[in-house]
C-alpha positions in Angstrom: 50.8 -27.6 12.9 52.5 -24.2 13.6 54.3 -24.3 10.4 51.4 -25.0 8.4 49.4 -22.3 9.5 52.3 -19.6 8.0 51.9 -21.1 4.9 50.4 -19.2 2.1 47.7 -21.2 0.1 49.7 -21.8 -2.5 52.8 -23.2 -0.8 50.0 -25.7 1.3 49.0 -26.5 -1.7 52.4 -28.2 -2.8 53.5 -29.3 0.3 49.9 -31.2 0.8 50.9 -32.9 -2.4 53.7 -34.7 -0.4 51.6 -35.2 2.5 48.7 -37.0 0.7 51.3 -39.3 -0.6 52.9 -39.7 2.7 50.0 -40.2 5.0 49.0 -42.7 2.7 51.9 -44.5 3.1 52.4 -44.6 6.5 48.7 -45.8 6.8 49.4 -48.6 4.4 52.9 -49.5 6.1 51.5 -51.1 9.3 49.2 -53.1 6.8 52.0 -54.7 4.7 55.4 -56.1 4.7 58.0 -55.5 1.5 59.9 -57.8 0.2 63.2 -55.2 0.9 66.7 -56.3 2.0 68.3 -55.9 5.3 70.6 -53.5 2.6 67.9 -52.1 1.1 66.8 -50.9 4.6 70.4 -49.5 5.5 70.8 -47.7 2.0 67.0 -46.1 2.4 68.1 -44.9 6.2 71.8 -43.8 4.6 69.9 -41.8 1.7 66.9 -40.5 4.2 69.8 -39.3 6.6 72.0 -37.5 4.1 68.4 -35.7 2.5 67.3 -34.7 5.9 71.0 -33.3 6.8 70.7 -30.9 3.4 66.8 -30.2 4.4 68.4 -29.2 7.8 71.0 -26.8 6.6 68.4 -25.0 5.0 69.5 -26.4 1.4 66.1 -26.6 0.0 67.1 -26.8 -3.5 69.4 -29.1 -3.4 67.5 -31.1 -1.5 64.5 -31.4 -4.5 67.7 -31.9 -6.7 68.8 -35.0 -5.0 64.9 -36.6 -4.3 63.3 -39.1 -6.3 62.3 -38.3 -9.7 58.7 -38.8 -8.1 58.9 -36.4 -5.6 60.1 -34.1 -8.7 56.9 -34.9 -10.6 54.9 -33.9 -7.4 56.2 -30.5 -6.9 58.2 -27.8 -8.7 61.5 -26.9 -7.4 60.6 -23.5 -6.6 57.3 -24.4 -4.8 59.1 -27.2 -2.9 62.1 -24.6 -1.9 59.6 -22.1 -0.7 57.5 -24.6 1.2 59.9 -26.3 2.7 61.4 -23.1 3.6 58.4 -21.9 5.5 58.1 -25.1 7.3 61.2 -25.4 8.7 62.5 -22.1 9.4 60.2 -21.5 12.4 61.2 -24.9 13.6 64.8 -23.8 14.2 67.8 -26.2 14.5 68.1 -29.7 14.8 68.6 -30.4 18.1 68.7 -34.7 18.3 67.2 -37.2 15.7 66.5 -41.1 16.3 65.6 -43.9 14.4 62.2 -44.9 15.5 60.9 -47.5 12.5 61.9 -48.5 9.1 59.6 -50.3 7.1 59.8 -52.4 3.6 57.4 -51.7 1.3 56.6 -52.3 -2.0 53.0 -51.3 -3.1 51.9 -47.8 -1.4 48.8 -46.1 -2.2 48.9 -43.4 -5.1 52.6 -44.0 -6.1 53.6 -46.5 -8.6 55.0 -50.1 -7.7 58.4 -50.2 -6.5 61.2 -50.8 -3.7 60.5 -48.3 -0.6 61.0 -48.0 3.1 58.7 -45.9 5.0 61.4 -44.3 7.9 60.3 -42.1 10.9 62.4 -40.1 13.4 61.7 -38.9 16.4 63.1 -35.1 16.1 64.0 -32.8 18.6 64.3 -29.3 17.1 65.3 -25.7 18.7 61.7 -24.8 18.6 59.6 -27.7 18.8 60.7 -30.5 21.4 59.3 -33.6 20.3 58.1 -33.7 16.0 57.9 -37.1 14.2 59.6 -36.8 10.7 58.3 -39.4 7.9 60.5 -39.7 4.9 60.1 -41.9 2.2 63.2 -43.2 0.0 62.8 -45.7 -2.9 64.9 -46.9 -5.1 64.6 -44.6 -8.2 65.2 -45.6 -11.6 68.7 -44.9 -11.7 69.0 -47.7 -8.9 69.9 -44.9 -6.2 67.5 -45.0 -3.1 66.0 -41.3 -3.2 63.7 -39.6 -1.0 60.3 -39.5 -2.6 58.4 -38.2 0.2 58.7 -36.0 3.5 55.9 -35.0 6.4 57.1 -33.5 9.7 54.5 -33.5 12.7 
């Protein structure tokens, strides 16, 4: 990963934080089915879609602002910011993004029991043609579906 390789040690350190949890998750999400809605699955993709749009305007903090209050426990805003910042400036501008899968989940390794759906995109961006983007929403405790975890490849 291009991105990863500009990051400083420190800022890999957070960001590996959310791909741990991630890669975890998308390993487990071929192995189970949730017990999720139809609507559970069009709010997660609504929520996952307006996150990404702030993350792709470059609105880092905001972005930590509006994820799940586990995602908040993982990383500090200012680690997040800067991470995120480094991974996705190189990148350039979203060019196209597509649904590709959307899966129900409700137990996912390392995170605690709850309502998720595991979302990738396929991602065109200025600087890289073809990334997939894995974002993970759950329903957070306020009963809002939040991002709790991002990975881009």
């Amino acid at each position: 990963m291009f991105a990863h390789l500009l990051l400083k040690r420190s800022h890999r350190v957070a960001l590996a934080v959310a791909a741990v949890a991630i890669g975890a998750l998308v390993l487990n999400a071929c192995k189970k089915s949730g017990e999720s809605t139809g609507e559970d699955k069009d709010a997660a993709i609504d929520a996952a879609k307006t996150w990404l749009a702030l993350v792709d305007a470059g609105d880092h903090g905001r972005a930590w602002d509006e994820a799940a209050s586990y995602f908040k426990s993982a990383v500090k805003r200012e680690d997040w910011i800067t991470a995120a910042t480094a991974a996705r400036k190189p990148l350039g501008k979203l060019i196209s993004r597509s649904l590709k899968s959307a899966t129900p989940e409700t137990s996912l390794p390392g995170a605690p029991d709850g309502r998720y759906v595991v979302i990738q995109f396929s991602t065109k961006l200025e600087n890289k043609e073809s990334a997939i983007e894995t974002i993970t929403p759950m329903l957070d405790k306020d009963g809002k579906w939040r991002v709790s975890g991002y990975y881009i490849k």
